[in-house]
C-alpha positions as a printed NumPy array, in Angstrom:
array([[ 54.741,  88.849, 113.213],
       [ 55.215,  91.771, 114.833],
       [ 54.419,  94.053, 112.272],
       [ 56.254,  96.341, 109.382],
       [ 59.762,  97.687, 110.139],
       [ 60.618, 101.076, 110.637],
       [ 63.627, 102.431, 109.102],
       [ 66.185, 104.868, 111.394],
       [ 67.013, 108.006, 109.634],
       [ 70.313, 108.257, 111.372],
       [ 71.546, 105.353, 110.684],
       [ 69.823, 103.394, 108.114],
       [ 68.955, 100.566, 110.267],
       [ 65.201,  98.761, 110.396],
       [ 63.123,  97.989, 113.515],
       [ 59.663,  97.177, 115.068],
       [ 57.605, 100.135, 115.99 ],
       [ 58.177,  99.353, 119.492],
       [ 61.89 ,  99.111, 119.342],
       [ 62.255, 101.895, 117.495],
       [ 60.825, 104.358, 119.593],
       [ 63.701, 102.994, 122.053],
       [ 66.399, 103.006, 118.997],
       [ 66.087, 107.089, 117.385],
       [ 66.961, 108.591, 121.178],
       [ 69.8  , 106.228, 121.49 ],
       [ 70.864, 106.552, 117.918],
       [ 70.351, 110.574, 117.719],
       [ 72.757, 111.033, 121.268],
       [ 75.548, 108.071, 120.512],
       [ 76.259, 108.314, 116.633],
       [ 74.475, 111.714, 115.179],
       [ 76.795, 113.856, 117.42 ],
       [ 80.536, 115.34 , 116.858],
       [ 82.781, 114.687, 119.491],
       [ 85.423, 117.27 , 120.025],
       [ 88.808, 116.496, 118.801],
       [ 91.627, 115.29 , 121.459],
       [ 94.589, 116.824, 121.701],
       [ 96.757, 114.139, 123.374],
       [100.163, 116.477, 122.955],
       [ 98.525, 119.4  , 125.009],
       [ 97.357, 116.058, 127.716],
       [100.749, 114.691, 128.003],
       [103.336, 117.718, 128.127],
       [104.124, 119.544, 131.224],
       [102.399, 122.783, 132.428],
       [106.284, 124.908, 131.962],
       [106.269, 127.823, 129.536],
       [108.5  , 126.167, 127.319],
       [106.186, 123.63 , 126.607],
       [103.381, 125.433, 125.59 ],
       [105.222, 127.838, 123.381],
       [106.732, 124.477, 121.827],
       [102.983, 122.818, 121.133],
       [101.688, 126.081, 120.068],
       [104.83 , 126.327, 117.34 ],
       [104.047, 122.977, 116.065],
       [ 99.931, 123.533, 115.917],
       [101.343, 126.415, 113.287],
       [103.463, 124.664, 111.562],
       [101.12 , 121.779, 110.861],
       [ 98.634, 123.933, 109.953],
       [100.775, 126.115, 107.217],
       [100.486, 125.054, 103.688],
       [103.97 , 123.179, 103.178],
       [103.913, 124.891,  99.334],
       [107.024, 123.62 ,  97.598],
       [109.148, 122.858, 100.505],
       [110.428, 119.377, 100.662],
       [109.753, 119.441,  96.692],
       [112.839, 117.082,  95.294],
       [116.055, 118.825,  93.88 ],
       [116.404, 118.52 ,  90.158],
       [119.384, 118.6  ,  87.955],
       [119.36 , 121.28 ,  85.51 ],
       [119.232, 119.763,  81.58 ],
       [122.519, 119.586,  80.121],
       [122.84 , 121.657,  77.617],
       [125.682, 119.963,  75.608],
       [124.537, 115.518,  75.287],
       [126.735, 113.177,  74.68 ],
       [125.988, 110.533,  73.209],
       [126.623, 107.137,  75.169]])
Protein backbone atom coordinates (compact mmCIF):
# COMPACT_ATOMS: atom_id res chain seq x y z
CA UNK A 1 0.00 0.00 0.00
CA UNK A 2 1.21 3.08 -0.67
CA UNK A 3 -0.06 4.87 2.08
CA UNK A 4 -3.25 7.28 3.09
CA UNK A 5 -4.75 9.49 0.34
CA UNK A 6 -4.61 13.02 0.21
CA UNK A 7 -7.57 14.92 -0.72
CA UNK A 8 -7.19 18.09 -3.47
CA UNK A 9 -8.79 21.17 -2.22
CA UNK A 10 -9.51 22.36 -5.70
CA UNK A 11 -11.07 19.79 -6.87
CA UNK A 12 -12.14 17.26 -4.45
CA UNK A 13 -10.18 14.50 -5.84
CA UNK A 14 -7.88 11.86 -3.58
CA UNK A 15 -4.23 10.88 -4.19
CA UNK A 16 -0.93 9.40 -2.81
CA UNK A 17 1.34 11.84 -1.16
CA UNK A 18 3.61 11.52 -3.97
CA UNK A 19 1.14 12.17 -6.68
CA UNK A 20 -0.27 14.79 -5.12
CA UNK A 21 2.47 17.00 -4.80
CA UNK A 22 2.44 16.59 -8.80
CA UNK A 23 -1.62 16.99 -8.86
CA UNK A 24 -2.31 20.72 -6.64
CA UNK A 25 0.21 22.71 -9.31
CA UNK A 26 -1.55 21.14 -12.17
CA UNK A 27 -4.95 21.40 -10.63
CA UNK A 28 -4.42 25.15 -9.17
CA UNK A 29 -3.16 26.47 -13.07
CA UNK A 30 -5.76 24.22 -15.37
CA UNK A 31 -9.18 24.29 -13.39
CA UNK A 32 -8.88 27.03 -10.34
CA UNK A 33 -8.42 29.85 -12.95
CA UNK A 34 -11.07 32.13 -15.01
CA UNK A 35 -10.51 32.27 -18.48
CA UNK A 36 -11.53 35.45 -20.15
CA UNK A 37 -14.68 35.41 -22.07
CA UNK A 38 -14.50 35.15 -26.11
CA UNK A 39 -16.05 37.36 -28.09
CA UNK A 40 -16.36 35.43 -31.39
CA UNK A 41 -18.61 38.48 -33.08
CA UNK A 42 -15.74 41.09 -32.46
CA UNK A 43 -13.21 37.80 -34.11
CA UNK A 44 -15.24 37.32 -37.12
CA UNK A 45 -16.51 40.88 -38.38
CA UNK A 46 -14.45 43.10 -40.48
CA UNK A 47 -12.15 45.92 -39.19
CA UNK A 48 -14.77 48.87 -41.25
CA UNK A 49 -16.37 51.48 -39.02
CA UNK A 50 -19.63 50.23 -39.67
CA UNK A 51 -18.95 47.16 -38.12
CA UNK A 52 -17.81 48.14 -34.97
CA UNK A 53 -20.46 50.72 -34.37
CA UNK A 54 -22.91 47.70 -35.31
CA UNK A 55 -21.24 45.13 -32.50
CA UNK A 56 -20.96 47.88 -30.09
CA UNK A 57 -25.02 48.64 -30.63
CA UNK A 58 -25.81 45.11 -30.06
CA UNK A 59 -23.28 44.64 -26.79
CA UNK A 60 -25.94 47.54 -25.48
CA UNK A 61 -28.77 46.21 -26.38
CA UNK A 62 -28.09 42.80 -24.90
CA UNK A 63 -27.03 44.21 -21.98
CA UNK A 64 -30.30 46.60 -21.31
CA UNK A 65 -32.94 45.20 -19.13
CA UNK A 66 -35.69 44.18 -21.84
CA UNK A 67 -38.47 45.50 -18.96
CA UNK A 68 -41.88 44.87 -20.48
CA UNK A 69 -41.04 44.89 -24.06
CA UNK A 70 -42.03 41.85 -25.94
CA UNK A 71 -44.67 41.41 -22.92
CA UNK A 72 -47.90 39.75 -24.89
CA UNK A 73 -50.86 42.09 -25.96
CA UNK A 74 -53.98 41.56 -23.95
CA UNK A 75 -57.55 42.16 -24.74
CA UNK A 76 -59.18 44.54 -22.54
CA UNK A 77 -62.27 42.71 -20.34
CA UNK A 78 -65.48 43.20 -21.89
CA UNK A 79 -67.44 45.07 -20.06
CA UNK A 80 -70.93 43.94 -21.30
CA UNK A 81 -70.85 39.34 -21.31
CA UNK A 82 -72.90 37.56 -23.12
CA UNK A 83 -73.80 34.69 -22.27
CA UNK A 84 -72.99 31.73 -24.79
Amino acid sequence: MQGPLKPCDGCGRSFNAKAFLVHQKICKKVFQTKRKPIDVAAMRAPDDADAKQFLQQAKRDQAAPAGRRGAPVRDPPNPNPTPG
